[in-house]
PDB file of N, CA, C, O and CB in Angstrom:
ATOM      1  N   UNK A   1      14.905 -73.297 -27.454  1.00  0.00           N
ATOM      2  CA  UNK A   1      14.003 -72.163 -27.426  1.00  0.00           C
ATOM      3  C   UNK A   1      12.880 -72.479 -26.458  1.00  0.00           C
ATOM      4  O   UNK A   1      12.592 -73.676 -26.484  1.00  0.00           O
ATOM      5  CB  UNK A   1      13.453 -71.838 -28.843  1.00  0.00           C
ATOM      6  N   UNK A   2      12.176 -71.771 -25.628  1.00  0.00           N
ATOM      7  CA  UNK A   2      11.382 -71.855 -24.391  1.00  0.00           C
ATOM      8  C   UNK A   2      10.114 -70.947 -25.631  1.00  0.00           C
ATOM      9  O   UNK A   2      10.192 -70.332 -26.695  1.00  0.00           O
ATOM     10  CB  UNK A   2      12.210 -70.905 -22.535  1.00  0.00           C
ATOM     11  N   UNK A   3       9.043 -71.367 -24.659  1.00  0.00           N
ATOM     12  CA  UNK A   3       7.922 -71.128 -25.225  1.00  0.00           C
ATOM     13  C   UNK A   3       6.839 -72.154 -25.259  1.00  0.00           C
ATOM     14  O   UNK A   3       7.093 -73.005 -24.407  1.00  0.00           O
ATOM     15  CB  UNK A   3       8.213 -70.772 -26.349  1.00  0.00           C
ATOM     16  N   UNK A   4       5.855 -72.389 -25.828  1.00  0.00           N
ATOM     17  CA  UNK A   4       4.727 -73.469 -25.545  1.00  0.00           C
ATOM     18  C   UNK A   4       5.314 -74.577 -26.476  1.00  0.00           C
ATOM     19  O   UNK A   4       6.031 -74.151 -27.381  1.00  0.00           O
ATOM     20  CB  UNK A   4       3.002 -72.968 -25.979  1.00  0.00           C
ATOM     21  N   UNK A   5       5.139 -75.863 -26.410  1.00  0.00           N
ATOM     22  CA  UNK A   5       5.771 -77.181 -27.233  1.00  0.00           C
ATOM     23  C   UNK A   5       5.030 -77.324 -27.792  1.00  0.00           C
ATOM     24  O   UNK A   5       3.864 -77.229 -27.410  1.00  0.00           O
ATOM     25  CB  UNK A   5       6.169 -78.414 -26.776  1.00  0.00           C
ATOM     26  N   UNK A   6       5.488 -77.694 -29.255  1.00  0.00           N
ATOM     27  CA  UNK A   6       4.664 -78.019 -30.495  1.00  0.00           C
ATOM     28  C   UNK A   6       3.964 -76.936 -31.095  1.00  0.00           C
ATOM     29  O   UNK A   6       3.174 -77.215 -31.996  1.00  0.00           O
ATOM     30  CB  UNK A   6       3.679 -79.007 -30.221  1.00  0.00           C
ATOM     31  N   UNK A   7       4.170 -75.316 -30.631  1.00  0.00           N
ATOM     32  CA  UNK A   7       3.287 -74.598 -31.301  1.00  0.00           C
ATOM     33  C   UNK A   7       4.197 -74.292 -32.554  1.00  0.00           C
ATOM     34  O   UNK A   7       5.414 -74.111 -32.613  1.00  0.00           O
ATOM     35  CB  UNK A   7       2.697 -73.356 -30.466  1.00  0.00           C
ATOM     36  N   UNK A   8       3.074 -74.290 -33.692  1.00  0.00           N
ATOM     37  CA  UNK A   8       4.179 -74.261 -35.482  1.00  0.00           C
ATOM     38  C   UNK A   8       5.515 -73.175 -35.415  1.00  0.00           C
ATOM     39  O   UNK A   8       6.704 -73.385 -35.651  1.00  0.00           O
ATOM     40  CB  UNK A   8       2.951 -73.396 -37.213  1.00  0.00           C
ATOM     41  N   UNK A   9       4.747 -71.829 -34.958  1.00  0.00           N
ATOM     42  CA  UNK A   9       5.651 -70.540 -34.921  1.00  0.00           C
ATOM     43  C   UNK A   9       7.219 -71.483 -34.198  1.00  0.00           C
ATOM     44  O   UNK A   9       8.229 -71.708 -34.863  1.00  0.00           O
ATOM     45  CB  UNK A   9       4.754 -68.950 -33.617  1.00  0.00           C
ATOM     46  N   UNK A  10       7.072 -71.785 -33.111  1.00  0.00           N
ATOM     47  CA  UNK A  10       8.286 -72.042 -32.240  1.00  0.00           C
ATOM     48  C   UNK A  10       9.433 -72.950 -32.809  1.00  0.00           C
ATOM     49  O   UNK A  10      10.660 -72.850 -32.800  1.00  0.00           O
ATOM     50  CB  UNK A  10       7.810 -72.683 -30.967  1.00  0.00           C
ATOM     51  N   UNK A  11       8.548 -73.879 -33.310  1.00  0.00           N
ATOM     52  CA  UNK A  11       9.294 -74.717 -34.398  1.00  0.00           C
ATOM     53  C   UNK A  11      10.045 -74.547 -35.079  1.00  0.00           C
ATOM     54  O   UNK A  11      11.131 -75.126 -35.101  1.00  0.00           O
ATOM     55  CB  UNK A  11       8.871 -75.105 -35.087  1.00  0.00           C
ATOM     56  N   UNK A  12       9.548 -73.446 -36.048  1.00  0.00           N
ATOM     57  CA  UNK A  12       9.896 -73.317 -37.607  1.00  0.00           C
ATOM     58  C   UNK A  12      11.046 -72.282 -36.869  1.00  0.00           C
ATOM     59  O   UNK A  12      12.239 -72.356 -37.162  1.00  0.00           O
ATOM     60  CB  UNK A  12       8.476 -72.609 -39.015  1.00  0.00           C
ATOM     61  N   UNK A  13      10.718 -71.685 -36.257  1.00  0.00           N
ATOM     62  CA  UNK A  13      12.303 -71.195 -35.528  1.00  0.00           C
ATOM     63  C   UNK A  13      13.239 -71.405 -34.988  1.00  0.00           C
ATOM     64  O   UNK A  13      14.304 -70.791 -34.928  1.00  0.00           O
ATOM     65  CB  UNK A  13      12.455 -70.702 -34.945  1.00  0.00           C
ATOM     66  N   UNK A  14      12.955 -72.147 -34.628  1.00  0.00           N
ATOM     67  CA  UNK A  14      13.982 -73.298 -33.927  1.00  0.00           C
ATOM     68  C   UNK A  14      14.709 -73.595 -34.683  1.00  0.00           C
ATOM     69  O   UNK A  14      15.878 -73.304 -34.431  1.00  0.00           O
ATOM     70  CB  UNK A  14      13.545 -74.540 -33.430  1.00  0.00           C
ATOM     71  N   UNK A  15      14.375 -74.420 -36.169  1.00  0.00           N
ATOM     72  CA  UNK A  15      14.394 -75.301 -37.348  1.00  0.00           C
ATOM     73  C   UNK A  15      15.371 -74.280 -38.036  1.00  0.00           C
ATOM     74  O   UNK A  15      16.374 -74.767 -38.556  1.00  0.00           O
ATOM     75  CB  UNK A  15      12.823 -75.689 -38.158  1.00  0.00           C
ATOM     76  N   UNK A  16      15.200 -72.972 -38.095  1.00  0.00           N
ATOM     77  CA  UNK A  16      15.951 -72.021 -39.071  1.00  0.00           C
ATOM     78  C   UNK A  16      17.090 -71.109 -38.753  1.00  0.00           C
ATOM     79  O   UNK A  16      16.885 -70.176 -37.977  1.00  0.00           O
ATOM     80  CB  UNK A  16      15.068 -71.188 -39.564  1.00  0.00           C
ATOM     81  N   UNK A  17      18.212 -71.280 -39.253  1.00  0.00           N
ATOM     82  CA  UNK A  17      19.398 -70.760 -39.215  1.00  0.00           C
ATOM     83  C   UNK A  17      19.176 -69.730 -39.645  1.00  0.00           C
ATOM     84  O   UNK A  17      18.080 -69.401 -40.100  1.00  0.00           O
ATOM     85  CB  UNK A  17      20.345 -71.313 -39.740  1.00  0.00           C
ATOM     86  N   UNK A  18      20.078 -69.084 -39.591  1.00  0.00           N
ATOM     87  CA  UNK A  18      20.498 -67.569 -40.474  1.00  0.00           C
ATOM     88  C   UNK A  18      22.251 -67.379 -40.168  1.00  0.00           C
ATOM     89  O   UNK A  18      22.917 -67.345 -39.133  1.00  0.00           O
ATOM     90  CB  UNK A  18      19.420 -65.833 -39.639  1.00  0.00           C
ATOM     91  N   UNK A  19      22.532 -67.295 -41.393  1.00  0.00           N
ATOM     92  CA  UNK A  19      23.966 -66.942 -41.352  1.00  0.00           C
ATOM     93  C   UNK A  19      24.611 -65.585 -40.540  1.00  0.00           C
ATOM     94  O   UNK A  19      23.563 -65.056 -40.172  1.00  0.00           O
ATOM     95  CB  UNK A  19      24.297 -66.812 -42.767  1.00  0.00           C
ATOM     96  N   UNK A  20      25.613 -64.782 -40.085  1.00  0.00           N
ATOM     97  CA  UNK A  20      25.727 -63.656 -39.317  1.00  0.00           C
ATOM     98  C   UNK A  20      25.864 -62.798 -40.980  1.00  0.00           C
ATOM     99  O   UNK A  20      25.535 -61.612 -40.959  1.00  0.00           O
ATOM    100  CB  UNK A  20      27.192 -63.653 -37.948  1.00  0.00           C
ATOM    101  N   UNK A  21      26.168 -63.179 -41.877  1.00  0.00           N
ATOM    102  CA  UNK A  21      26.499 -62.254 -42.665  1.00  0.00           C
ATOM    103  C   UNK A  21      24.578 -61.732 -43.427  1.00  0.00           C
ATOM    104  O   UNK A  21      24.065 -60.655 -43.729  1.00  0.00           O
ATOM    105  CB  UNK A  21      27.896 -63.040 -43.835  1.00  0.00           C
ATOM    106  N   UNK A  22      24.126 -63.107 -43.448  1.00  0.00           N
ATOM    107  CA  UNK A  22      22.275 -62.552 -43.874  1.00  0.00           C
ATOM    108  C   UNK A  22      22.028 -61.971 -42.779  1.00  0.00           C
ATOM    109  O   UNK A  22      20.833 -61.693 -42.885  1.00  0.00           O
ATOM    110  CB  UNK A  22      20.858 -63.793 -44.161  1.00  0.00           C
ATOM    111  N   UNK A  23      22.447 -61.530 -41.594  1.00  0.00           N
ATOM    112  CA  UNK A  23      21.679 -60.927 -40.483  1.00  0.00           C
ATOM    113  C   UNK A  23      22.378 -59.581 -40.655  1.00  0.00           C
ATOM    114  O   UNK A  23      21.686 -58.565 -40.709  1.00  0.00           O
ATOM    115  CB  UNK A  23      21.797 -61.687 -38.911  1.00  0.00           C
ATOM    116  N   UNK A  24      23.770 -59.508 -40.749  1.00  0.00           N
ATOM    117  CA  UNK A  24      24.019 -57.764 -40.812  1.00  0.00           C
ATOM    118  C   UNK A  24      23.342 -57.299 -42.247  1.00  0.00           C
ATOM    119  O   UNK A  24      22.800 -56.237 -42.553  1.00  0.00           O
ATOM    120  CB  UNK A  24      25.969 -57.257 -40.827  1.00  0.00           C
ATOM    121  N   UNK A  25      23.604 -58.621 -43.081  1.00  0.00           N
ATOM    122  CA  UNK A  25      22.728 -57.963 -44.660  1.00  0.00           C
ATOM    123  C   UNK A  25      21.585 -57.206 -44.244  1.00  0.00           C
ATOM    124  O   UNK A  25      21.511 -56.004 -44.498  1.00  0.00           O
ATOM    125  CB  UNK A  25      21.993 -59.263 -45.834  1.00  0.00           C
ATOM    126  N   UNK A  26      20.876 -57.692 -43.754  1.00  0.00           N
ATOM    127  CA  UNK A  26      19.046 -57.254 -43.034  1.00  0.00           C
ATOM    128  C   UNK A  26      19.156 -55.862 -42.455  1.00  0.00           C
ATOM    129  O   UNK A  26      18.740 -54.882 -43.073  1.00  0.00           O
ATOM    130  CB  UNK A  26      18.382 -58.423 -41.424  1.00  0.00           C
ATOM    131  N   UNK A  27      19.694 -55.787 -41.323  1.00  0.00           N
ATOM    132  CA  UNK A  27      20.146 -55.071 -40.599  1.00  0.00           C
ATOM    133  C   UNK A  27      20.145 -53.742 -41.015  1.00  0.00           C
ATOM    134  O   UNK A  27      19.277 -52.876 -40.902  1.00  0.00           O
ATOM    135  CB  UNK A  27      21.138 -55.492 -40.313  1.00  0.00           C
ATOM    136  N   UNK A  28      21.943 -53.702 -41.821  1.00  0.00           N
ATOM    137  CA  UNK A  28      22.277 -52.663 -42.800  1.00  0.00           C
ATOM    138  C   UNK A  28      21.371 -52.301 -43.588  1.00  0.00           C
ATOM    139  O   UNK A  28      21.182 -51.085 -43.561  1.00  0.00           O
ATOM    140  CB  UNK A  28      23.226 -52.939 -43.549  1.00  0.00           C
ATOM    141  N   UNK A  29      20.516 -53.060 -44.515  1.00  0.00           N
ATOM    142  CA  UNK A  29      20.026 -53.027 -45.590  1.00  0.00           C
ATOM    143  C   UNK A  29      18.895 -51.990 -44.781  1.00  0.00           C
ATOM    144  O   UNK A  29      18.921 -51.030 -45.551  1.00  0.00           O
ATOM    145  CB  UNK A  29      19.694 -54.508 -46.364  1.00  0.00           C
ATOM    146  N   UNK A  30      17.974 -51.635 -43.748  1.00  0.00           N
ATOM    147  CA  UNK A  30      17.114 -50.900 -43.004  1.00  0.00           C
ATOM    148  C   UNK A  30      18.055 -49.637 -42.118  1.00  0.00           C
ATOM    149  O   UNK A  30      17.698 -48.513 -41.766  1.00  0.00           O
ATOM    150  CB  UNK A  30      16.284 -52.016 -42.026  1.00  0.00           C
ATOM    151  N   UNK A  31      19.211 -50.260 -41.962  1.00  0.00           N
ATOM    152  CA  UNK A  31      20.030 -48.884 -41.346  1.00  0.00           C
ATOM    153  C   UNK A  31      19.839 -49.281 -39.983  1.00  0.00           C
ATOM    154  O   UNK A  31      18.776 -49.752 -39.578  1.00  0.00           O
ATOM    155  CB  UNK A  31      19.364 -47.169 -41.698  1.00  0.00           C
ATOM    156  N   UNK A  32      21.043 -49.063 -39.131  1.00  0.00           N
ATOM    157  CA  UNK A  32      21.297 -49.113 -37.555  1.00  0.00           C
ATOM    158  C   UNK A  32      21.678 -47.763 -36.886  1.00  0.00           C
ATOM    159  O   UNK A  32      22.483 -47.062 -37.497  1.00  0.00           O
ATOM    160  CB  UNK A  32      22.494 -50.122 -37.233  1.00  0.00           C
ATOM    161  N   UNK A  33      21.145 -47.280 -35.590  1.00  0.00           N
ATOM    162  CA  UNK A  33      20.797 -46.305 -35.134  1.00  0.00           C
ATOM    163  C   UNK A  33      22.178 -46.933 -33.944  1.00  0.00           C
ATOM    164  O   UNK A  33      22.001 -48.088 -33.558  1.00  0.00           O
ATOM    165  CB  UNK A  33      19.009 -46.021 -34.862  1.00  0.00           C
ATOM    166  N   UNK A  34      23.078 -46.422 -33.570  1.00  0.00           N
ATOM    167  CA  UNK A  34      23.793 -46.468 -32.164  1.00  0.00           C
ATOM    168  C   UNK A  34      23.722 -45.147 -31.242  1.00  0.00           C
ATOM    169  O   UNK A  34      23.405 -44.008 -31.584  1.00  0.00           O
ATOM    170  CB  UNK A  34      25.343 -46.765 -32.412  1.00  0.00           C
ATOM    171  N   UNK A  35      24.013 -45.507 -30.292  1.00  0.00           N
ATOM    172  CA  UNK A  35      23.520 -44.919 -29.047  1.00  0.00           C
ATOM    173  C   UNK A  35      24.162 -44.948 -28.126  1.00  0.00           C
ATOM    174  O   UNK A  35      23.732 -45.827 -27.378  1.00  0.00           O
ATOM    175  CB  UNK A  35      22.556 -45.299 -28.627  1.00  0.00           C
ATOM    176  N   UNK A  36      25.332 -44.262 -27.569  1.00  0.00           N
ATOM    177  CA  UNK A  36      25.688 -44.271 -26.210  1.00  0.00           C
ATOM    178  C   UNK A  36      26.710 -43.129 -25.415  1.00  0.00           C
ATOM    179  O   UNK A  36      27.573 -42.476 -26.002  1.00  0.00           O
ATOM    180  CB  UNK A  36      26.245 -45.537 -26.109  1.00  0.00           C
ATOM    181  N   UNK A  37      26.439 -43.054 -24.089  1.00  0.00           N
ATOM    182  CA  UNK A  37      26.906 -41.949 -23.259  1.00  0.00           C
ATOM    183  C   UNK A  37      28.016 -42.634 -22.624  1.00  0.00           C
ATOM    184  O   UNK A  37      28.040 -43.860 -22.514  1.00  0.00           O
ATOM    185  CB  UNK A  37      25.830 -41.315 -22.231  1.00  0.00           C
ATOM    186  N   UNK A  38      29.102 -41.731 -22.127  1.00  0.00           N
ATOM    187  CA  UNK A  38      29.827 -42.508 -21.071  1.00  0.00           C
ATOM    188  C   UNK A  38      30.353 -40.706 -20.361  1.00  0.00           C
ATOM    189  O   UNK A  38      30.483 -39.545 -20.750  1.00  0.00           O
ATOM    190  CB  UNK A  38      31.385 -43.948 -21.855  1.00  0.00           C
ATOM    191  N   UNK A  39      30.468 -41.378 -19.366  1.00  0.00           N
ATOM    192  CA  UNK A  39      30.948 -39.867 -18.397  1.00  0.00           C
ATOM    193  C   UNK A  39      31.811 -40.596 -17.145  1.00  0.00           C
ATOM    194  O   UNK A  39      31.443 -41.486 -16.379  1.00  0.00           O
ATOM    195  CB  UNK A  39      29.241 -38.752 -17.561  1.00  0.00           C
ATOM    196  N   UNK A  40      32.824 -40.034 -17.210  1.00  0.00           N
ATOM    197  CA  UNK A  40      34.261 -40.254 -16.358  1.00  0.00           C
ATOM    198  C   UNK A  40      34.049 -38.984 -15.235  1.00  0.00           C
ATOM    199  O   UNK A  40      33.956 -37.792 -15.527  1.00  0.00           O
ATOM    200  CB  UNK A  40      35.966 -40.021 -17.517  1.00  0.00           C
ATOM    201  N   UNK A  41      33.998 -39.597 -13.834  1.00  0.00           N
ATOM    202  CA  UNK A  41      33.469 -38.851 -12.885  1.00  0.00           C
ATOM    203  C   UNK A  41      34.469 -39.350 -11.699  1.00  0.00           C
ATOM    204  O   UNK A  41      34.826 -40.506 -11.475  1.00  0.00           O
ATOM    205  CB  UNK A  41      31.836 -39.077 -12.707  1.00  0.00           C
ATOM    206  N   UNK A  42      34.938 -37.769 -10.771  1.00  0.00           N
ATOM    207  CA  UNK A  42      35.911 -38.721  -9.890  1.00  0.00           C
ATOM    208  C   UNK A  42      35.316 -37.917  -8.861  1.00  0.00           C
ATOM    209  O   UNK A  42      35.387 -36.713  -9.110  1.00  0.00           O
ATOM    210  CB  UNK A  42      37.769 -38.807 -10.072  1.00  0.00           C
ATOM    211  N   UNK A  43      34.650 -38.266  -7.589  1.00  0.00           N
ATOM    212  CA  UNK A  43      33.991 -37.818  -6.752  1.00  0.00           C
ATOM    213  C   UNK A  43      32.401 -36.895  -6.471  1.00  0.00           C
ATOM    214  O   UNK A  43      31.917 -36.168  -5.604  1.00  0.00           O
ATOM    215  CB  UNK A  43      34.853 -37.396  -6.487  1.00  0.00           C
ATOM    216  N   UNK A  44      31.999 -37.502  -7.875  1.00  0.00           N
ATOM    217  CA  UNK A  44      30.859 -36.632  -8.092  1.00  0.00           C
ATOM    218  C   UNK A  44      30.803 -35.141  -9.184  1.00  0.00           C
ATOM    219  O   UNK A  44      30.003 -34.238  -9.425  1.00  0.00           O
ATOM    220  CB  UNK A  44      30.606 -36.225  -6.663  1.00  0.00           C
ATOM    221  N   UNK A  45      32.170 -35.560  -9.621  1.00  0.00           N
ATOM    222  CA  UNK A  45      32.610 -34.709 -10.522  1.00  0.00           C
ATOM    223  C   UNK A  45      33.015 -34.822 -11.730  1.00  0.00           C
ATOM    224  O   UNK A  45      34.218 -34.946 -11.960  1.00  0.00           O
ATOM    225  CB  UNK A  45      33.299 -34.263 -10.151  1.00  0.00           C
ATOM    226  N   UNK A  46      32.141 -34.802 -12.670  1.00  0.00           N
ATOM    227  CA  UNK A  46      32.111 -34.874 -14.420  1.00  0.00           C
ATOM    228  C   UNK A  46      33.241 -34.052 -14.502  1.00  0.00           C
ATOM    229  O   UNK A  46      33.286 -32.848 -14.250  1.00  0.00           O
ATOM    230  CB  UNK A  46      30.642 -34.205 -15.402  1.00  0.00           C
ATOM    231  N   UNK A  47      34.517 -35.074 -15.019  1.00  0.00           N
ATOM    232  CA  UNK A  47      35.312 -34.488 -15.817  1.00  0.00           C
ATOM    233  C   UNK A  47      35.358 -34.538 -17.213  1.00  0.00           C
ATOM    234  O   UNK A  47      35.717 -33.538 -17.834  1.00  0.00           O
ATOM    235  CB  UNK A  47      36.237 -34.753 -15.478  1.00  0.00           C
ATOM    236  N   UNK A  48      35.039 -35.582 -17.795  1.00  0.00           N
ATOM    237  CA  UNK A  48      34.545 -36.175 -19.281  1.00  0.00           C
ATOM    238  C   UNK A  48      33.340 -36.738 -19.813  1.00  0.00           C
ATOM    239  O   UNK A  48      32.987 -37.903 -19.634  1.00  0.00           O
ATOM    240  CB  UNK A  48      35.220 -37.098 -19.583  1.00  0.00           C
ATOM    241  N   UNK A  49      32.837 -36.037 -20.347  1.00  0.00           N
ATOM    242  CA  UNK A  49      31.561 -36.527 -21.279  1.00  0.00           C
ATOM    243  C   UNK A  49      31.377 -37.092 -22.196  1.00  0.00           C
ATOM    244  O   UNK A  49      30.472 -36.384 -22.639  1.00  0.00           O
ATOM    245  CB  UNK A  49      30.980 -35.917 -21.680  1.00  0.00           C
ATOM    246  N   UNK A  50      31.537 -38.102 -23.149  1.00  0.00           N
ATOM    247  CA  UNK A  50      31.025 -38.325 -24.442  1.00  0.00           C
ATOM    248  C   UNK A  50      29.992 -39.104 -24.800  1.00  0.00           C
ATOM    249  O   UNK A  50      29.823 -40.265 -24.428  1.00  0.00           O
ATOM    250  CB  UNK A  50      31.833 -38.701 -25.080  1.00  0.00           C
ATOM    251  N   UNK A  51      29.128 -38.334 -25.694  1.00  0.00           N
ATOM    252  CA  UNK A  51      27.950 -38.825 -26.236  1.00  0.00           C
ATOM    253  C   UNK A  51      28.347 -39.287 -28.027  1.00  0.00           C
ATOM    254  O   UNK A  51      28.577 -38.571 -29.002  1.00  0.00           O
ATOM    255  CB  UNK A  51      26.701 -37.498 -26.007  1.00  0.00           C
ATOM    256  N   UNK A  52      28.299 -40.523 -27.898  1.00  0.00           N
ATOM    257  CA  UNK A  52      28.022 -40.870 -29.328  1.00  0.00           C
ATOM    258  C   UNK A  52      26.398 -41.139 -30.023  1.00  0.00           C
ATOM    259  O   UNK A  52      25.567 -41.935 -29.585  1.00  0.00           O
ATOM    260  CB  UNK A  52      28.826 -42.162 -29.479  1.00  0.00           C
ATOM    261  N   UNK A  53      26.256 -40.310 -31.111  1.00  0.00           N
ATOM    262  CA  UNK A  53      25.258 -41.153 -31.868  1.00  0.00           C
ATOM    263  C   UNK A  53      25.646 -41.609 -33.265  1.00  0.00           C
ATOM    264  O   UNK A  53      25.974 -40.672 -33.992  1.00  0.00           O
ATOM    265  CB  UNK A  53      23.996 -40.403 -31.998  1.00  0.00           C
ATOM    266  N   UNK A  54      25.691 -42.844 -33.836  1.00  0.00           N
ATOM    267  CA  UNK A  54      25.747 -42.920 -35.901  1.00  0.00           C
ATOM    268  C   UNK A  54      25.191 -43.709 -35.826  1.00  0.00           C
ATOM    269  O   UNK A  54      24.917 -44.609 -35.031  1.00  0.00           O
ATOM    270  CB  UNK A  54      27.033 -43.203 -37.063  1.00  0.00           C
ATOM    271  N   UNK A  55      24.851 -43.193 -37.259  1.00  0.00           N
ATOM    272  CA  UNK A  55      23.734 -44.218 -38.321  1.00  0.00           C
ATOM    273  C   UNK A  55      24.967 -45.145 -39.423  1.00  0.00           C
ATOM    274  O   UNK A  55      25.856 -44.656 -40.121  1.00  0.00           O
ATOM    275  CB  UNK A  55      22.348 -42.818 -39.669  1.00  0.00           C
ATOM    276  N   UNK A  56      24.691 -46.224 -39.283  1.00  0.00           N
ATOM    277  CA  UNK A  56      25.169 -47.376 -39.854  1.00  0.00           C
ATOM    278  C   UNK A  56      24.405 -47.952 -40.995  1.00  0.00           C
ATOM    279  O   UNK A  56      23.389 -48.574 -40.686  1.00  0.00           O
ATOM    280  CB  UNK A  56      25.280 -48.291 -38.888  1.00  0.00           C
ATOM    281  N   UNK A  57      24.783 -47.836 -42.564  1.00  0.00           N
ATOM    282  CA  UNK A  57      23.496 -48.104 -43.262  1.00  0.00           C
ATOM    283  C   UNK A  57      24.361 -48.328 -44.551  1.00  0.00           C
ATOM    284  O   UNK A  57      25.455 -47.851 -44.852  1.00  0.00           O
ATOM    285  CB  UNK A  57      22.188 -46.816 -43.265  1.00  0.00           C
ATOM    286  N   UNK A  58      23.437 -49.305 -45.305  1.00  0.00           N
ATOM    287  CA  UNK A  58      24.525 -49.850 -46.888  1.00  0.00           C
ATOM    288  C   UNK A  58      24.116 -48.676 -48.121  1.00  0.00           C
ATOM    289  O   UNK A  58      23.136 -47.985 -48.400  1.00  0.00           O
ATOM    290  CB  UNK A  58      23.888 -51.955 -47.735  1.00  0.00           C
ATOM    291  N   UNK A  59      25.482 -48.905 -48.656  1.00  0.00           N
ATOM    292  CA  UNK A  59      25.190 -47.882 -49.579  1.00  0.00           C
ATOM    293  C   UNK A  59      24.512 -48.530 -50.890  1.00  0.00           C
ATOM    294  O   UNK A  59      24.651 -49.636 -51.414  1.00  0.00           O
ATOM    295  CB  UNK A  59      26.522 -47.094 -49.910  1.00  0.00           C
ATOM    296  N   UNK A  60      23.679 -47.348 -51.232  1.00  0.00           N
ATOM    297  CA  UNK A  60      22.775 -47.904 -52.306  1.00  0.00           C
ATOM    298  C   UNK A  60      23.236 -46.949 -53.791  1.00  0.00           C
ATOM    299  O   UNK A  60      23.746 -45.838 -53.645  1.00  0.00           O
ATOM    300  CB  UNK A  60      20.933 -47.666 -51.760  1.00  0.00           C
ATOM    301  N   UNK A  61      23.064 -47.351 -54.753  1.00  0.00           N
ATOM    302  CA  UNK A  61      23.758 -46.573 -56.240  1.00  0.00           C
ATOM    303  C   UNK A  61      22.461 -45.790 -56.397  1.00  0.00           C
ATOM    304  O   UNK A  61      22.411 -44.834 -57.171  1.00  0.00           O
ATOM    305  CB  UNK A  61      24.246 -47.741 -57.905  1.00  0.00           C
ATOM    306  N   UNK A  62      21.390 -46.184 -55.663  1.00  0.00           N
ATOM    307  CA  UNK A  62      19.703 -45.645 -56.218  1.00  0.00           C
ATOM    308  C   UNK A  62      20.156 -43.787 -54.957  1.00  0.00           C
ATOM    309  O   UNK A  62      19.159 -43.121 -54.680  1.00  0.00           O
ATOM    310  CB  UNK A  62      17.501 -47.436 -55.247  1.00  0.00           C
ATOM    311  N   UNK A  63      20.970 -43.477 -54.635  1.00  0.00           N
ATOM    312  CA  UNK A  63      20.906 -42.604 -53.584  1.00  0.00           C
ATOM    313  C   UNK A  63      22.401 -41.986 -53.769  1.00  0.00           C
ATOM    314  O   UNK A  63      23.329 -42.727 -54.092  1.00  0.00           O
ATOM    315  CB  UNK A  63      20.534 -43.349 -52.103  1.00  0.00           C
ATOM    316  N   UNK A  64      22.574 -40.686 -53.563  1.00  0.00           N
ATOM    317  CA  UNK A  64      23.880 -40.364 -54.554  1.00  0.00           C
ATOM    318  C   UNK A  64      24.778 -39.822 -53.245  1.00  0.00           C
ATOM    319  O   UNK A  64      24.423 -39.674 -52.075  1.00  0.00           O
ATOM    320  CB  UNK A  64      23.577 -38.959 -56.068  1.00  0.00           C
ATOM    321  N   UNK A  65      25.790 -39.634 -53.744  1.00  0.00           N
ATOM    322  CA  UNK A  65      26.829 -39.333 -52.505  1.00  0.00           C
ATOM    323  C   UNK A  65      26.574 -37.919 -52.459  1.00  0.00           C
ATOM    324  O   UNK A  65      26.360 -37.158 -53.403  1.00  0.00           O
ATOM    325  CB  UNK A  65      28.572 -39.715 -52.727  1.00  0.00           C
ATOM    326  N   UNK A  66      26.653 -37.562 -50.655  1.00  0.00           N
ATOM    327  CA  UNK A  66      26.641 -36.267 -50.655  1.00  0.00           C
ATOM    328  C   UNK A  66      27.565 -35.526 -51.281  1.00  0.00           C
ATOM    329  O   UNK A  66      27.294 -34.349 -51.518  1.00  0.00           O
ATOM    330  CB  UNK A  66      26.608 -35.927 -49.614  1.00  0.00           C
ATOM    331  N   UNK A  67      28.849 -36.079 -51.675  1.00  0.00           N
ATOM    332  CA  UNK A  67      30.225 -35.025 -51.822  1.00  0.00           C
ATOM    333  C   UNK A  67      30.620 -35.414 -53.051  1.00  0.00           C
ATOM    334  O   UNK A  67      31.799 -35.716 -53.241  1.00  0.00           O
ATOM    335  CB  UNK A  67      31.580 -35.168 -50.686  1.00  0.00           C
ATOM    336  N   UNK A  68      29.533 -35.469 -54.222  1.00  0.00           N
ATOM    337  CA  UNK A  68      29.188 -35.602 -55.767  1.00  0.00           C
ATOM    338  C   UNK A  68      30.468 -37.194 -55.522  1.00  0.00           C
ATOM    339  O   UNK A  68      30.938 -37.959 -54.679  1.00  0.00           O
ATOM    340  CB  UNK A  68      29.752 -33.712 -57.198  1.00  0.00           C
ATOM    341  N   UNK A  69      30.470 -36.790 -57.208  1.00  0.00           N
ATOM    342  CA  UNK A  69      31.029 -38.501 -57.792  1.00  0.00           C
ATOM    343  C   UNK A  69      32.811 -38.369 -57.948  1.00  0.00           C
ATOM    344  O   UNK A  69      33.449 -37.321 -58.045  1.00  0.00           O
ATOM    345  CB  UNK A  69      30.183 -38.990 -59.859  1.00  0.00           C
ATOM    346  N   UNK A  70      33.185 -39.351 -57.939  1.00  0.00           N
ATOM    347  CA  UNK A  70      34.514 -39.211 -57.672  1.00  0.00           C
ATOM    348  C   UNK A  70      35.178 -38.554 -59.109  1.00  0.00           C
ATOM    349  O   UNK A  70      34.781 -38.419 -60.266  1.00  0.00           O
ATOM    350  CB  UNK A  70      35.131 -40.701 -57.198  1.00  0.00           C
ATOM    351  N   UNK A  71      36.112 -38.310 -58.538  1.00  0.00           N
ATOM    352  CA  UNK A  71      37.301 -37.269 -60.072  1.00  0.00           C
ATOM    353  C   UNK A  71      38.037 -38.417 -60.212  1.00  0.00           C
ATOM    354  O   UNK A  71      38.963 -38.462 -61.021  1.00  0.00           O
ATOM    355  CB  UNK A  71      38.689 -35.497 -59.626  1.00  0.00           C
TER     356      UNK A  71
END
């Protein structure tokens, strides 16, 4: 890690792991926003557009399903 030597902050980060599964936990647990365009163009000419946006987010029992409870 780059940054000033010996300052505590830099350290203690350095020093600390995080598993990938506690990092999507985090993540999810606040909800993820995606984002992206792509456009297929053959001479200056948009033939295909697609815009994606979704929200990526854990489900909570405190928050009810839109399409009621299962049969």
């Amino acid at each position: 890690m780059t940054g000033r030597v010996g300052h505590p902050v830099d350290s203690a980060l350095a020093q600390r792991r995080i598993a990938l599964v506690d990092l999507l936990d985090r993540l999810l647990a606040g909800g993820v926003v995606l984002s992206g365009e792509l456009t297929l163009a053959i001479a200056d000419v948009d033939l295909v557009r697609v815009d994606l946006r979704a929200l990526i987010s854990s489900v909570n029992n405190r928050v009810p399903a839109p399409w009621g409870p299962p049969a």
